[in-house]
C-alpha positions in Angstrom: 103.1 120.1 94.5 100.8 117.3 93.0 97.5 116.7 94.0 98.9 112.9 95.0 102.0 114.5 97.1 100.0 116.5 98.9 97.9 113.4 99.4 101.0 111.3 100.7 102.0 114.6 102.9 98.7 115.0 104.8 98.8 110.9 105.6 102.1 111.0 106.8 101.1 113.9 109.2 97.6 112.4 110.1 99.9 109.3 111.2 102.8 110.9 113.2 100.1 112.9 114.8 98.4 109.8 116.2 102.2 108.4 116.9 103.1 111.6 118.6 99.8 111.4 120.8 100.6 107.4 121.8 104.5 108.8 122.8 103.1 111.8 124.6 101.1 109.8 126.5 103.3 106.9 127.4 105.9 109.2 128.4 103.6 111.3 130.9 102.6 108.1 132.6 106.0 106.8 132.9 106.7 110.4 134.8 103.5 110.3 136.9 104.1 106.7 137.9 108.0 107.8 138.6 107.2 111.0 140.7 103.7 109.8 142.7 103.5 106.1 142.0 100.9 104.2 140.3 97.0 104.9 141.3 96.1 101.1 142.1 99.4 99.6 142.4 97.8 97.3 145.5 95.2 95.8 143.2 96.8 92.6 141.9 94.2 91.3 140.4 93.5 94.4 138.8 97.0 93.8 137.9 96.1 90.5 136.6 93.7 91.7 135.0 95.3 93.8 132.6 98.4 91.8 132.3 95.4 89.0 130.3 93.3 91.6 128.8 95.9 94.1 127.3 97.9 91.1 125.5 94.4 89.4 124.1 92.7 93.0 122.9 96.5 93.7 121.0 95.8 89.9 119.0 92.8 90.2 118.4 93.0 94.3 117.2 96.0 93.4 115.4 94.3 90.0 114.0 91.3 92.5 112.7 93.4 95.5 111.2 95.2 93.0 109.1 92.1 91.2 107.9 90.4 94.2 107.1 93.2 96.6 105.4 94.0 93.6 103.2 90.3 93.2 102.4 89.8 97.0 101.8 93.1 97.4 99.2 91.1 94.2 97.4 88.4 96.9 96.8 90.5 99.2 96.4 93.0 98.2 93.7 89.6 98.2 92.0 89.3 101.6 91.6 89.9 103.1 88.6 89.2 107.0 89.8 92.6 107.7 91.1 91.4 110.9 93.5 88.8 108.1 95.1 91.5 105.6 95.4 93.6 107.5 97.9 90.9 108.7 99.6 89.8 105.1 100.0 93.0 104.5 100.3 93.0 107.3 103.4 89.8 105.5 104.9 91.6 101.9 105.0 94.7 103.6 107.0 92.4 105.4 109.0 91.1 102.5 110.1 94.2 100.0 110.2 95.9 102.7 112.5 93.2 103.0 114.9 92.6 99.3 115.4 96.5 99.3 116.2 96.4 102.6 119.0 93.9 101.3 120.9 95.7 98.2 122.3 98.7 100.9 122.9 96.8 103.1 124.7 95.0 100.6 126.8 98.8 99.4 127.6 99.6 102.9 129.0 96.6 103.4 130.6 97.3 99.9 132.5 100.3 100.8 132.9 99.5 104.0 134.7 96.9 102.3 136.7 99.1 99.7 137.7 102.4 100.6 137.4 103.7 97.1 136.3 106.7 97.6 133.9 105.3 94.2 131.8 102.4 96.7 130.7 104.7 99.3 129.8 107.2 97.1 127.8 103.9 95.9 126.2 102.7 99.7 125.5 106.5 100.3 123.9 106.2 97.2 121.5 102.8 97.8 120.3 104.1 101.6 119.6 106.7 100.5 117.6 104.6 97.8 115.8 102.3 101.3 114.9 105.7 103.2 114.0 106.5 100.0 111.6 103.3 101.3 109.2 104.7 104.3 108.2 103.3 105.4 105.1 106.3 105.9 102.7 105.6 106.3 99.1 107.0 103.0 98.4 104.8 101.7 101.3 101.6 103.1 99.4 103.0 102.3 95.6 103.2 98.6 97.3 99.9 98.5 98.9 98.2 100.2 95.8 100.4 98.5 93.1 100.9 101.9 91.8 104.3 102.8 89.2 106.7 105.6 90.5 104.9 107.5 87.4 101.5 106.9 88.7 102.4 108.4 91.8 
């Protein structure tokens, strides 16, 4: 196996491990929440709360992991070392994926707290928004403007 689909392999696990984790997790709070009911579910404005912040932290994560994995394959299209462009290359997702878990998991966590089901059909949307970057080789020759042969 090439040095570059070994590359592409260890990505693709590095990203369904943190896609596994966000499922893992929303599914054991839908359980808990089904079996003992949520912890604060007579807060409402805890309720409130989270039903504000969860939507404005996913715009403005979202907003910011755009901006800055565009900016960072600028740089990166740069390169002309091709083992330091994927590991740049590696870096950028790195970074673009955790900017997009952390509004997930806040939406699970509310949701846990809370139990509202708004917060958990915001945690599955954002999930899927995350499943949506899945690095295919055709996802990385795009981003990197790479050939078939290059790859």
């Amino acid at each position: 196996m090439s040095s570059k689909a070994s590359d592409l392999k260890a990505l693709r696990i590095l990203f369904l491990a943190l896609l596994a984790g966000q499922v893992m997790l929303g599914s054991i709070a839908v359980l808990i929440n089904a079996l003992r009911g949520s912890a604060l579910a007579a807060d409402p404005d805890l309720a409130r709360i989270f039903l504000i912040l969860v939507p404005a932290v996913a715009v403005v994560l979202a907003g910011c992991s755009h901006i800055l994995f565009r900016k960072r394959l600028e740089e990166i299209r740069q390169m002309t070392d091709s083992d330091a462009l994927f590991l740049a290359y590696r870096a950028a997702c790195i970074v673009r994926w955790a900017l997009s878990e952390v509004p997930s998991l806040l939406a699970i966590i509310a949701y846990l707290l809370t139990g509202k089901t708004l917060l958990l059909a915001i945690a599955v949307a954002l999930v899927i928004h995350f499943a949506i970057a899945y690095p295919s080789k055709d996802r990385v020759m795009a981003d990197l403007q790479m050939s078939s042969e290059e790859m």
